[in-house]
N, C-alpha and C positions, 0 to 999 in steps of 0.2 A: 657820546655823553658820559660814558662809564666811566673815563680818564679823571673828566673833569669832577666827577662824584668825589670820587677816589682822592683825588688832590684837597678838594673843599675838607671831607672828611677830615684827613689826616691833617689839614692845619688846625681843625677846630678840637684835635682829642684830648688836648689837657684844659678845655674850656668847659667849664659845668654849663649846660643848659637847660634852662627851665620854662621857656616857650617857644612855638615854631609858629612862626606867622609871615605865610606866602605873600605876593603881593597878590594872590588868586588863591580859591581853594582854604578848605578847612584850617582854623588855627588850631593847633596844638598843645592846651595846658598841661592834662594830664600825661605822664610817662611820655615823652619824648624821646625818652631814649629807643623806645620800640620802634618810633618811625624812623631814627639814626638806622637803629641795627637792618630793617629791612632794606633801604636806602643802600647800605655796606654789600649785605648778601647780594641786592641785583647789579650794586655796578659790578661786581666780583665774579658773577655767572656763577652763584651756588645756589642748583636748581634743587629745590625739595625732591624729597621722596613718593617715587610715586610714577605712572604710566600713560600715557597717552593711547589709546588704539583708535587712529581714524582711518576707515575704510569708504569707497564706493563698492555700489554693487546695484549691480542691473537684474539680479534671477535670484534673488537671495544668497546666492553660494559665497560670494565674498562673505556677506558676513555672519553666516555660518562660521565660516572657518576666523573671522575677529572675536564670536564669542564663544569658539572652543580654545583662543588663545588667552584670550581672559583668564577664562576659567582655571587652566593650570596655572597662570601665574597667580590665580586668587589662592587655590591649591598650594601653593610654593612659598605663600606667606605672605605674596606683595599685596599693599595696604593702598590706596589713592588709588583705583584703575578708573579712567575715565573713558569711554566708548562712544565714539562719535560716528553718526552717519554725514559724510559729507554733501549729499543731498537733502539734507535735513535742518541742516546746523548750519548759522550764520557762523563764517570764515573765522570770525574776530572773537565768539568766543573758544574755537580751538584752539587757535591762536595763543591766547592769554594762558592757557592751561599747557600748549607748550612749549613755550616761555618759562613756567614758574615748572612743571617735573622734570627730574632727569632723562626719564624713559622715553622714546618716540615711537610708533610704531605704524605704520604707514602700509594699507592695504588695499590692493586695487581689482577690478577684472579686467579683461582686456577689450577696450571699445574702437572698431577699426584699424587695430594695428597699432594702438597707441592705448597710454590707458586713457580711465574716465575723464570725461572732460572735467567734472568737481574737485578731482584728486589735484589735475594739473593745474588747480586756479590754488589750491591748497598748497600746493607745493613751489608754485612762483613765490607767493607769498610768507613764506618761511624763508626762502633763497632771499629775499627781501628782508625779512628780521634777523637773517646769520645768527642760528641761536649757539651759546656753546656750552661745553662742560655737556653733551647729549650724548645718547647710547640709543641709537636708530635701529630700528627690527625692520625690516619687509617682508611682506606675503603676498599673495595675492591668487587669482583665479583664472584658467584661459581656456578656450576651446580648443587651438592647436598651436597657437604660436609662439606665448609666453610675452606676448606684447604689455600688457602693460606691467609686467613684477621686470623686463629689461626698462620699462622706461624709468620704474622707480631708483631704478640701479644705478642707469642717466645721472636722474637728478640727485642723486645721492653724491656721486664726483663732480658734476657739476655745486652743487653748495659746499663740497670740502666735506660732506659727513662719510664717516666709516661705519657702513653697517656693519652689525653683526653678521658672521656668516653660519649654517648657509641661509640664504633665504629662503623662505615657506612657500611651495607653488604645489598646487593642484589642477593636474589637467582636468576640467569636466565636471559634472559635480562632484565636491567634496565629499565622497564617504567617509566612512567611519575609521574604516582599514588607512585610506589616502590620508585623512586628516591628521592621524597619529603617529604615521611613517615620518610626514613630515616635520613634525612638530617635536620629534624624536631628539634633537641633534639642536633643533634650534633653541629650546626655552631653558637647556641648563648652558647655552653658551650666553642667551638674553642676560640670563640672573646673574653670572659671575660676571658679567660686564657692568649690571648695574650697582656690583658690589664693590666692584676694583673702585 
């Protein structure tokens, strides 16, 4: 649909408009031009500013370690952080948020060798909406195998996204010492990625 935005767009940009009326859906008298320009930004894939962190977590430690990564990026200056329990949180409003930031940040533990099953309905469904213009973080938590931060990894070449590297894993629970070591290497390669 983005193409066809795109093309509509640009033939109508030497045409003043002063209402928008769908054959559905709200009319448009006042400022048009605002729903043009947003209209432009999504079929263009220029996602706001701003972070996604959705994790599962079965024993708290996942997300533990999603809001000590918050936290430095709040620390770091970044503005929009949005924190999602995917156990918690209806798919479609993750979803919409993103969609609309540039940041994604995707955190799992490991559940039978595989990750969470909430993460992996989360993550079809992204492989589903192909978002782009994204800068993908992964973390995640395991008792020995690293099952689910390899599955995120997976799904990460399988939808064509390049994580940042390295990724965040903590064997066990998350200490204090574990959590920082990690998190050491990852959130000033996050930040310069989401600033490139």
């Amino acid at each position: 649909w983005s193409n066809m935005v795109v093309k509509a767009l640009s033939k109508l940009a030497d045409t003043p408009i002063k209402i928008i009326a769908p054959s559905h859906g709200v009319v448009w008298r006042d400022n048009p031009q605002r729903v043009i320009d947003l209209y432009s930004r999504w079929a263009n894939y220029i996602p706001d500013e701003g972070v996604v962190i959705a994790f599962a977590s079965m024993y708290g430690n996942t997300e533990n370690l999603a809001d000590y990564i918050g936290s430095l990026l709040a620390k770091a200056g970044i503005r929009n952080i949005r924190t999602y329990d995917v156990g918690k949180t209806n798919v479609s409003f993750i979803l919409s948020d993103i969609q609309r930031y540039k940041g994604v940040i995707l955190g799992t533990c490991a559940y039978n060798t595989v990750m969470h099953p909430m993460m992996e309905h989360l993550c079809n469904e992204i492989k589903i909406m192909a978002p782009k213009n994204k800068v993908l973080g992964i973390f995640g938590t395991s008792g020995w195998n690293g099952a689910g931060v390899k599955a995120l990894v997976k799904f990460a070449q399988d939808a064509k996204l390049e994580p940042v590297t390295p990724v965040v894993e903590a064997l066990g629970a998350p200490t204090k010492d574990k959590i920082e070591e990690s998190c050491k290497k990852f959130i000033p390669a996050f930040i310069a990625a989401l600033n490139s």
